[in-house]
C-alpha positions as protocol buffer text, in pm:
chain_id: "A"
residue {
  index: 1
  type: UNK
  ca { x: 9341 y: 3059 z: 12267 }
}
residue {
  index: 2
  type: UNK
  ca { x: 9067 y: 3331 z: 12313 }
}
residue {
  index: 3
  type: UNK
  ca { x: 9039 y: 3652 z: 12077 }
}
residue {
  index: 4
  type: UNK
  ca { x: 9093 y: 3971 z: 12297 }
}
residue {
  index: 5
  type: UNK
  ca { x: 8901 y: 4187 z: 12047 }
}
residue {
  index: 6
  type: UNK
  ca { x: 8543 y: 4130 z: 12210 }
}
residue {
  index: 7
  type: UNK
  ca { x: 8760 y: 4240 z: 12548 }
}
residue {
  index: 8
  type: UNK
  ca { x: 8916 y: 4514 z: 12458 }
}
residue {
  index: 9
  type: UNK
  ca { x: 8583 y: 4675 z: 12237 }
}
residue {
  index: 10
  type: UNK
  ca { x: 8350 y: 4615 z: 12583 }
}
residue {
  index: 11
  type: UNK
  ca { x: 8617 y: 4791 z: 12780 }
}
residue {
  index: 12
  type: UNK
  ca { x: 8633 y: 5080 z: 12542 }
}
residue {
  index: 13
  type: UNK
  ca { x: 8299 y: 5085 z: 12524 }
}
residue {
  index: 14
  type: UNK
  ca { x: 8208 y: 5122 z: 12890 }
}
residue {
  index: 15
  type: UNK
  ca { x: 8534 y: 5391 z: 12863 }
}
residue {
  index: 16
  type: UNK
  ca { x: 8310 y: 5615 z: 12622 }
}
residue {
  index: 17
  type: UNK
  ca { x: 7966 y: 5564 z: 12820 }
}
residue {
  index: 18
  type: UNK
  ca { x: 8185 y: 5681 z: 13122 }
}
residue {
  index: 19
  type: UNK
  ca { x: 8334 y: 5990 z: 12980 }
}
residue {
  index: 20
  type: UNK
  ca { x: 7966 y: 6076 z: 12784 }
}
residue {
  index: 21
  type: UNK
  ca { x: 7789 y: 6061 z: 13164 }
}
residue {
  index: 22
  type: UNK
  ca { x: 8028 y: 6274 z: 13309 }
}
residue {
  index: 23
  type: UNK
  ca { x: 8020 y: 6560 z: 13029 }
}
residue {
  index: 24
  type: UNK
  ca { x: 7671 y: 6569 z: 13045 }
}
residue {
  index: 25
  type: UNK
  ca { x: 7696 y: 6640 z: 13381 }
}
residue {
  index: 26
  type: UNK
  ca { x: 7921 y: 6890 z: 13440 }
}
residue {
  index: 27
  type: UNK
  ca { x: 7704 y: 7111 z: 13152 }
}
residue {
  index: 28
  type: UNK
  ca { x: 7401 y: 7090 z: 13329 }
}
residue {
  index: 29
  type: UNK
  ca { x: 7566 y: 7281 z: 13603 }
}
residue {
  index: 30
  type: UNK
  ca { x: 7789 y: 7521 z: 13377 }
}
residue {
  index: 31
  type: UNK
  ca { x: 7553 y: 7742 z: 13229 }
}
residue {
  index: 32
  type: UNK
  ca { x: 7697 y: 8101 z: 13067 }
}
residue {
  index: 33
  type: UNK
  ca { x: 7325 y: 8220 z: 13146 }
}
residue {
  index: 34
  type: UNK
  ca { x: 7337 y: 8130 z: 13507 }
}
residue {
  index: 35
  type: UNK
  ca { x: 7173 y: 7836 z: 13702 }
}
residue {
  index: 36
  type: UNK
  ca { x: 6783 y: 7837 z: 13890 }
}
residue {
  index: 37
  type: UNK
  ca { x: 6684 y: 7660 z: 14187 }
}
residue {
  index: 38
  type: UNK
  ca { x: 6378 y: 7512 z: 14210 }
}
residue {
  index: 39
  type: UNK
  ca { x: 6124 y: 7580 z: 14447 }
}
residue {
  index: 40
  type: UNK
  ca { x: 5838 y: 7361 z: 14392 }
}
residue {
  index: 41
  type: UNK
  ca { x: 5768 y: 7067 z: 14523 }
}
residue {
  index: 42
  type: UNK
  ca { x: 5778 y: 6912 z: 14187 }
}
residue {
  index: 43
  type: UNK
  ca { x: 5775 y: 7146 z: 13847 }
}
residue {
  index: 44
  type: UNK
  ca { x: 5662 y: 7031 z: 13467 }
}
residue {
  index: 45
  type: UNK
  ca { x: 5921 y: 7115 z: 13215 }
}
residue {
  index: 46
  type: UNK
  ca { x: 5736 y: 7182 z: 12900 }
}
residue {
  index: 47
  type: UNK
  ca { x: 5855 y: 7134 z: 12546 }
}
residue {
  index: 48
  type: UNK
  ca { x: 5738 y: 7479 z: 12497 }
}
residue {
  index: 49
  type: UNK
  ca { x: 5665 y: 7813 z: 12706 }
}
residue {
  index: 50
  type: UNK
  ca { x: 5320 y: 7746 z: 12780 }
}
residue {
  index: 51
  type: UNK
  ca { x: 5100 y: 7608 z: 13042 }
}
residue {
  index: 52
  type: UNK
  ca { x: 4941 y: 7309 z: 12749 }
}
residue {
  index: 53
  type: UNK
  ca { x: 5270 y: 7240 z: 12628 }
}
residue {
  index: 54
  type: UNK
  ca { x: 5354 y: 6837 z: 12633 }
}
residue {
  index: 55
  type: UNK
  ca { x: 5607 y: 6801 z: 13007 }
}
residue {
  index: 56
  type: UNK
  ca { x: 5914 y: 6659 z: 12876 }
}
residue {
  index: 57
  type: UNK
  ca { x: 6036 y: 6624 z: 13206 }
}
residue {
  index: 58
  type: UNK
  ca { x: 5968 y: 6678 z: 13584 }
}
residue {
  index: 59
  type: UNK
  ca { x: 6193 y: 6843 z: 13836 }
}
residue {
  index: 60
  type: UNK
  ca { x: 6253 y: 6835 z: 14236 }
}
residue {
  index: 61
  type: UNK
  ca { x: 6246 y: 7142 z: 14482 }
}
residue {
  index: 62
  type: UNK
  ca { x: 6588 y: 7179 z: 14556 }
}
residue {
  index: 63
  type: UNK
  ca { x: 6748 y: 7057 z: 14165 }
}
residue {
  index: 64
  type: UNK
  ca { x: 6941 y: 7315 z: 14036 }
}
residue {
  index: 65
  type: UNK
  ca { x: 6890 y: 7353 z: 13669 }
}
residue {
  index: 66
  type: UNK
  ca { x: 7104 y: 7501 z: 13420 }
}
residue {
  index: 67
  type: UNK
  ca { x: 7013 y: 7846 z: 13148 }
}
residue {
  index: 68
  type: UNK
  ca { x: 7010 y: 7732 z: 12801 }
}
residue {
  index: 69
  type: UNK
  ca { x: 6951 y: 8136 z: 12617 }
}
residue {
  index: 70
  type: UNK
  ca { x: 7035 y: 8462 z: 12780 }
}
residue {
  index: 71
  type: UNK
  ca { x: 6686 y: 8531 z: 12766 }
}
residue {
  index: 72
  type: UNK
  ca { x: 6372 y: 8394 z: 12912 }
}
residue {
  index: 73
  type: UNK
  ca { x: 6063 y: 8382 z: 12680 }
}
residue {
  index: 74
  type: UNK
  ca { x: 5914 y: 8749 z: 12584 }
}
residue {
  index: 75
  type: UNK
  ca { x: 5713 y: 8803 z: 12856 }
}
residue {
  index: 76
  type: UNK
  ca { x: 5957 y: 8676 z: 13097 }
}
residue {
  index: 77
  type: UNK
  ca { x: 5715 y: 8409 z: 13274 }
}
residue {
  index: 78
  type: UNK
  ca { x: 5926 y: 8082 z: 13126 }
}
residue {
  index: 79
  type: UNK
  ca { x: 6268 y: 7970 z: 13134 }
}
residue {
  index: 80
  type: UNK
  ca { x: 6492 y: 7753 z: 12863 }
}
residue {
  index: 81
  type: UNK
  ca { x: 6624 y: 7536 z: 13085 }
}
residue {
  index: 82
  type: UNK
  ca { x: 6844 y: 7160 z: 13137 }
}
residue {
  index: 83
  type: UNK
  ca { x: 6841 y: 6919 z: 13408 }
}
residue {
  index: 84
  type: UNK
  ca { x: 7158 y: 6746 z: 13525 }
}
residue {
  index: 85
  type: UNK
  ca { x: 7041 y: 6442 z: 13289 }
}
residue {
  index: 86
  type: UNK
  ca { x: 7062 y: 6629 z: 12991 }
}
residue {
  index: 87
  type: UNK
  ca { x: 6635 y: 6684 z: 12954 }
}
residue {
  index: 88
  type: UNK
  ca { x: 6588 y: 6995 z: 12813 }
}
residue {
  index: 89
  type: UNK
  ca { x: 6288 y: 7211 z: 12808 }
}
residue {
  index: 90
  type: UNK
  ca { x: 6062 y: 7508 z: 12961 }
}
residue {
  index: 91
  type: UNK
  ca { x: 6007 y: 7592 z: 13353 }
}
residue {
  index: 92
  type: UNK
  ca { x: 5776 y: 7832 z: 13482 }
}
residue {
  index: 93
  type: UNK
  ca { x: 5991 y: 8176 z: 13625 }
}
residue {
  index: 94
  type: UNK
  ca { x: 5779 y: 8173 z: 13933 }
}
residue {
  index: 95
  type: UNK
  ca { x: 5934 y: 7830 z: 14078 }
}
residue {
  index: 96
  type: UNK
  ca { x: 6278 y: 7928 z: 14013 }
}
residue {
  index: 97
  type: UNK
  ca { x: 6534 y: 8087 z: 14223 }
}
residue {
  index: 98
  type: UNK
  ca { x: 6861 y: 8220 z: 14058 }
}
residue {
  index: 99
  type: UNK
  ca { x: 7169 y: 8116 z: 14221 }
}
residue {
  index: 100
  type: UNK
  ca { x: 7504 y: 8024 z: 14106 }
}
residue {
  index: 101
  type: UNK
  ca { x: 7617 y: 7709 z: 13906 }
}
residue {
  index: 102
  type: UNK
  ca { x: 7828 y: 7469 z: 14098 }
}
């Protein structure tokens, strides 16, 4: 007779990883801040809002990234932004083109 523990734990497992992807998701295009497009070919995100800054992550033309603060940094040339994966950092304003979250 097998134990149905080790079943029953994998399936629940996979049940959280499931529900996990799919909220991560759908808050990468909710944003109360709005959503950007973006318009470069391929755009850095930085860790912070400035050209040196380590890239955390790189984005597509055509991704649509969600807000993360109402405001962009003071002088208005970087975003706070997330990706659809969850990677969260800064974009350059000038690649980004607001439109509405999906």
């Amino acid at each position: 007779m097998s134990n149905p523990i080790p079943t029953v734990c994998c399936v629940f497992s996979v049940l959280i990883v499931s529900i996990c992807a799919i909220a991560t998701e759908a808050t990468a295009q909710t944003s109360k801040y709005g959503c950007y497009q973006i318009t470069a070919g391929a755009l850095n995100l930085r860790k912070r809002a400035w050209a040196r800054s380590p890239v955390v992550g790189v984005v597509s033309r055509g991704d649509v990234v969600a807000k993360r603060r109402r405001f962009c940094a003071l002088r208005g040339f970087w975003c706070p932004v997330r990706t659809k994966g969850g990677t969260e950092g800064w974009a350059d304003k000038k690649f980004l083109k607001k439109v509405s979250c999906k």
